[in-house]
N, C-alpha and C positions, 0 to 999 in steps of 0.2 A: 741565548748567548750568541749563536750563530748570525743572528738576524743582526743584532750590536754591532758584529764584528770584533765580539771580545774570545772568539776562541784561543787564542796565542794567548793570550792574556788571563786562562780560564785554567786550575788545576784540578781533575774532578777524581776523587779517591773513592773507592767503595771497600772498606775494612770490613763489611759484614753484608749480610745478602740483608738486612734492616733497617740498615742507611746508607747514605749518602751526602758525601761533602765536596762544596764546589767555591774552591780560591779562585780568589779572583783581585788579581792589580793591576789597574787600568787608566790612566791617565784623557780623558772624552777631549777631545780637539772642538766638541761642539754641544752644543743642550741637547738631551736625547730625550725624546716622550715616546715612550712603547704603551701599547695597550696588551695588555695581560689574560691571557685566558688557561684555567688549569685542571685537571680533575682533585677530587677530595687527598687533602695533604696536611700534613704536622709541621714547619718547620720553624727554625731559629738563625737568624742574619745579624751578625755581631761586628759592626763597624768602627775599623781602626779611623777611618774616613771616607771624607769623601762628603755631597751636598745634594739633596732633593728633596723626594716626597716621593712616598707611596700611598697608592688609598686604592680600599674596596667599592666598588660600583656603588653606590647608595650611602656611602660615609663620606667624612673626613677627613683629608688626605694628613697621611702622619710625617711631620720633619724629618729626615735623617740628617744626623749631625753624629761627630766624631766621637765615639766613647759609647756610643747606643746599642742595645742590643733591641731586639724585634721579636718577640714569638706569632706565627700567623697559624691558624688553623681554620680548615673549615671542610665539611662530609659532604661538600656537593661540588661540581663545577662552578668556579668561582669567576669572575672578570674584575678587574684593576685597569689601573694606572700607573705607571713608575715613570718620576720624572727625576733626570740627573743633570745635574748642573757642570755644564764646561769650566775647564782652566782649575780645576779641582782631581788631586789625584782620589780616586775611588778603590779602597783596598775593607778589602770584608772577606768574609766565611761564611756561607750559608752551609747549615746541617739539616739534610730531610730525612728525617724518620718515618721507617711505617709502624704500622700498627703494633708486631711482636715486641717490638724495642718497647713501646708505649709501656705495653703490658709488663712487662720487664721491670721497668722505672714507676711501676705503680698508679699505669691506667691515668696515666699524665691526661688533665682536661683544662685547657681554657676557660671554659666557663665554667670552671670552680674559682677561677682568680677573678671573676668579673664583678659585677653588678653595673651599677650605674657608672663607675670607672672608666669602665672598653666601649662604653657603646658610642662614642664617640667616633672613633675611628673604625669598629665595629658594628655587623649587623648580627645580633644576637638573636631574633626571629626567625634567620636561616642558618642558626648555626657557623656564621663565619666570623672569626675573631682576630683582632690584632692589637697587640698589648706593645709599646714602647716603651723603653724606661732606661737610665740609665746604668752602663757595664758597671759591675765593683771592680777594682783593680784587678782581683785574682783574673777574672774571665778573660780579662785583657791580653792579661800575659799568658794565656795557655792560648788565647787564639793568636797571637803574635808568634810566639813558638810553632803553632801549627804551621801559619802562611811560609816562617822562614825556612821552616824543615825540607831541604832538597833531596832528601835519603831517599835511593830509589823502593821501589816497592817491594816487599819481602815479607815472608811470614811474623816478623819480627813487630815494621813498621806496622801492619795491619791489625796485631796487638795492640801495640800503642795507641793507635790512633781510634780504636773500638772502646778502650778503657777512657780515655781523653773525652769523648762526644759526650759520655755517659755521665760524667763528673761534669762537665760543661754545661751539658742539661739540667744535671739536679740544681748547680749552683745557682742558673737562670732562674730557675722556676721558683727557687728560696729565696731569690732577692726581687722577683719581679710579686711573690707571695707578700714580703714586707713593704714593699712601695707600695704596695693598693692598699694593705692593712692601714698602713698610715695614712695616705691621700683621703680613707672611706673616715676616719679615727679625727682629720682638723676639725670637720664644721660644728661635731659634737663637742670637742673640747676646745671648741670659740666661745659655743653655747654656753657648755659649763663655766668655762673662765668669766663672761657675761656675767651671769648668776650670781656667780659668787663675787661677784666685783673686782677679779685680779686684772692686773695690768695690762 
């Protein structure tokens, strides 16, 4: 963030010693390419907008476009790439969770949602994963809620916002669970359509 020049631009809340969430609306005067280096992390980037790519060191680099959420994990030191595109306002929410939240929320794993899917934009041999897919409405509007929320910080706000991550996560994880069910579900029921000779 600092290195950007997005700290003014960067709202970073900690509701619980288990996560961490960092707004961020930022308007780039110019194409930005950072290269990326992090130790082992969980987390979730849910884009109002904004224009790039991000990609893991040996994948794929994944689109961002407006409406996208992002789950990224991986157990080791990782390196990337994140490229942002100018003359595009950039407004997101990234949620990083550790480990106790995980457990918490039932031992949440990436590569439970993968297969041939992630590997794409993931390298699943070292344990690092990154799943794109598109927001459902609801997500939308609780992270729209979130960016707009000025309320200073209180025992109150840090309630809400510990309850908020936590629904925000399962919701992700249930609809990024059905996008891959389906993506994995066409080529067999092309097959089958095939077969049977439907349309």
């Amino acid at each position: 963030i600092d290195h950007l020049g997005w700290r003014e631009a960067t709202r970073v809340e900690q509701p619980g010693d288990d996560v961490a969430i960092y707004a961020i609306d930022v308007l780039p005067a110019e194409d930005l390419v950072s290269e990326m280096e992090g130790p082992a992390t969980f987390s979730l980037s849910i884009f109002l907008d904004g224009a790039g790519t991000m990609a893991i060191e040996g994948a794929k680099p994944l689109r961002i476009q407006p409406g996208m959420a992002i789950f990224f994990a991986c157990d080791r030191v990782t390196r990337g790439v994140n490229r942002i595109d100018a003359g595009r306002r950039l407004s997101f929410l990234d949620i990083r969770l550790e480990k106790p939240l995980l457990e918490k929320l039932g031992g949440i794993s990436l590569a439970r949602l993968g297969g041939a899917v992630i590997t794409e934009h993931s390298v699943p041999d070292q344990d690092v994963f990154m799943i794109g897919f598109t927001a459902p409405p609801e997500l939308l509007a609780i992270v729209t809620a979130i960016l707009h929320c000025r309320r200073g910080d209180d025992p109150a706000r840090r309630a809400y916002l510990s309850v908020r991550v936590k629904f925000v996560t399962a919701l992700a994880v249930s609809h990024a669970w059905t996008a891959i069910s389906t993506a994995l579900a066409m080529p067999w029921l092309h097959d089958l359509a095939s077969l049977a000779g439907w349309p």
